[in-house]
C-alpha positions in Angstrom: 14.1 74.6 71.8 16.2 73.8 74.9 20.0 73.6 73.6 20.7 71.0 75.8 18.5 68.8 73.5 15.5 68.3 76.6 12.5 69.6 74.2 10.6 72.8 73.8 9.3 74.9 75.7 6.6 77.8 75.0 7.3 81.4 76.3 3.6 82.2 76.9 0.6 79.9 77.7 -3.2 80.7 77.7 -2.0 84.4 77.8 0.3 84.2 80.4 4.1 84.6 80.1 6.2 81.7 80.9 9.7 82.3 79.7 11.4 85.3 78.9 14.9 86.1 77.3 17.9 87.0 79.4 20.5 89.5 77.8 23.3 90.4 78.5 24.4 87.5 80.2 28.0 86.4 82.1 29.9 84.4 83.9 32.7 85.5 86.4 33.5 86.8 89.7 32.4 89.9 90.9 31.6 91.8 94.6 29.2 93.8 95.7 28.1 95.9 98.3 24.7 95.7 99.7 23.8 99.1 99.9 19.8 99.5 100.9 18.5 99.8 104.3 16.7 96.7 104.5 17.5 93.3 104.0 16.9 92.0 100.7 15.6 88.2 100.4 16.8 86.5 97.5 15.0 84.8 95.0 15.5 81.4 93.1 15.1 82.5 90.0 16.2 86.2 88.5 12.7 87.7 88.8 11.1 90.5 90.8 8.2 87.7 91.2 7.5 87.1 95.3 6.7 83.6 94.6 10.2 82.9 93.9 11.8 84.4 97.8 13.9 81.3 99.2 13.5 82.8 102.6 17.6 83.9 102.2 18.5 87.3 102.9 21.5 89.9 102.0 21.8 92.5 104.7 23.3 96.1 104.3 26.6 96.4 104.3 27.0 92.7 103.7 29.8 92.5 100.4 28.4 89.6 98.4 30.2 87.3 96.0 28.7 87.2 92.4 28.8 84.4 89.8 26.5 85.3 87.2 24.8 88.5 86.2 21.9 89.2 83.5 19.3 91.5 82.4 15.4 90.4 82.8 12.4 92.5 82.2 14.6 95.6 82.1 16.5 94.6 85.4 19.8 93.4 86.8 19.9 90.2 88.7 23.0 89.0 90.2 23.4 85.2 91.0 25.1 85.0 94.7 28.4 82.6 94.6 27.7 81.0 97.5 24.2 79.2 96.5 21.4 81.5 98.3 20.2 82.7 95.1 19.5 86.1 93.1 19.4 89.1 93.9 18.0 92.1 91.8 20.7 95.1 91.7 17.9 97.7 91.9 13.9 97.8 92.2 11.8 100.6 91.8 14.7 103.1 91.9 15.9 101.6 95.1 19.7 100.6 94.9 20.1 97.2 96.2 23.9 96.0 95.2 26.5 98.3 94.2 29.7 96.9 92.5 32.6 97.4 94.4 35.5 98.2 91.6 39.0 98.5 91.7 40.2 101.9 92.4 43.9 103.2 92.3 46.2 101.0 93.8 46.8 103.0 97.0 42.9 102.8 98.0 41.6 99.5 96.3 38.4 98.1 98.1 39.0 94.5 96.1 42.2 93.2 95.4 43.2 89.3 93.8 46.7 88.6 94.4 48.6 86.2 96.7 49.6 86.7 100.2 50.1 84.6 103.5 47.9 85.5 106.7 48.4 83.9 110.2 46.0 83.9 113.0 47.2 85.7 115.5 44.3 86.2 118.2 44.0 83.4 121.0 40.4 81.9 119.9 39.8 79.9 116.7 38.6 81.9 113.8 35.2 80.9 111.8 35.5 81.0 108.3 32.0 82.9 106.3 30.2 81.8 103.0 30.6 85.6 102.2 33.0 88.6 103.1 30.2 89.7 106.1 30.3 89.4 110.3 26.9 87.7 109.9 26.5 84.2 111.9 24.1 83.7 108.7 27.6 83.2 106.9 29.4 80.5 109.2 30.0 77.6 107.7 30.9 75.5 110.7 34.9 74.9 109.8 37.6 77.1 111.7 41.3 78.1 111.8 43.3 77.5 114.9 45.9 80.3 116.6 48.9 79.9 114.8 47.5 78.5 111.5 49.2 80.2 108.4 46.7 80.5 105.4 46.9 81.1 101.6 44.8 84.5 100.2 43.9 84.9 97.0 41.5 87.8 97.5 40.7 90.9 99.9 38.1 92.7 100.1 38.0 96.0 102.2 34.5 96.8 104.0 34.1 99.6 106.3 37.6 100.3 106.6 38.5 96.0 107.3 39.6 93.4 105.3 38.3 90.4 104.7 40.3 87.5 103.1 39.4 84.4 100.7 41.4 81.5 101.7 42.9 80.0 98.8 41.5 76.5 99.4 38.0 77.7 98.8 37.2 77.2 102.2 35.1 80.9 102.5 36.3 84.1 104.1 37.7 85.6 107.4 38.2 88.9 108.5 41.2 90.5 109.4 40.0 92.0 112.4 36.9 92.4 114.8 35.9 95.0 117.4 38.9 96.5 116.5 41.2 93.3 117.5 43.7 91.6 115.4 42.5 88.6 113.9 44.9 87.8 111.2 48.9 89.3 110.5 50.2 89.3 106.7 52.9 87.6 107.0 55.0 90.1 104.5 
């Protein structure tokens, strides 16, 4: 029975498996690493199943946004906060995603707190989906030179930082081809 009071639904039909139980399941906010080789497309469902792809991919070294996490079928999807859809943490021993954790203060790869950023390079900035370089992750909006911004979250990837804007706007990064992007203003 659906708890949202729609019906029923079977788990199997005419031998074949329709539904399956999800454990181990959560809400929150977690980031990843992408950590394989190749891209990885993402699926609409959590499921290893190729009829699900959207046509979406993660790409290595991407850091990734998570929103929900569960286990299926003896895997770990993870749901992508920015709407492309799941990704599986691992498939046939192949590490996909790889949490990125909080380490001791002094070399922390994520951190949630609250600081000010300007822009401080002469072009406009545009703002990602996702904590990644990737034109995949524009989203079309920019900030200006001069424009000071909330943070509310870094994230460190191959030695830069990239920065949430406060206003749920997406991400930036600190600096590219080793310019200066954005100053703390601390």
């Amino acid at each position: 029975r659906l708890s949202d009071g729609r019906g029923w639904v079977f788990s199997a039909k005419d031998q074949l498996l329709v539904m399956t139980e999800a454990h181990d399941y959560s809400r929150g906010l977690w980031h990843y690493n992408v950590v394989c080789e190749e891209d990885a497309e993402t699926r609409a469902a959590p499921t290893f199943s190729d009829t699900h792809r959207t046509g979406e991919f993660v790409h290595s070294g991407d850091c990734v946004a998570v929103d929900e996490r569960c286990r299926i079928a003896g895997g770990r999807f993870c749901k992508l906060a920015d709407g492309r859809g799941w990704v599986f943490e691992s498939k046939d021993g192949l590490l996909v995603l790889s949490e990125v954790k909080g380490m001791r203060r002094a070399a922390r790869d994520f951190e949630r707190g609250l600081w000010h950023y300007t822009v401080i390079c002469d072009d406009d900035v545009e703002v990602r989906a996702a904590p990644t370089y990737s034109d995949e992750a524009r989203t079309g909006q920019f900030l200006c030179p001069g424009d000071v911004v909330a943070v509310d979250e870094r994230c460190r990837i191959g030695g830069i930082w990239f920065l949430k804007l406060c206003d749920g706007r997406g991400w930036v990064f600190e600096s590219k081809d080793r310019i200066s992007v954005m100053a703390n203003m601390e």
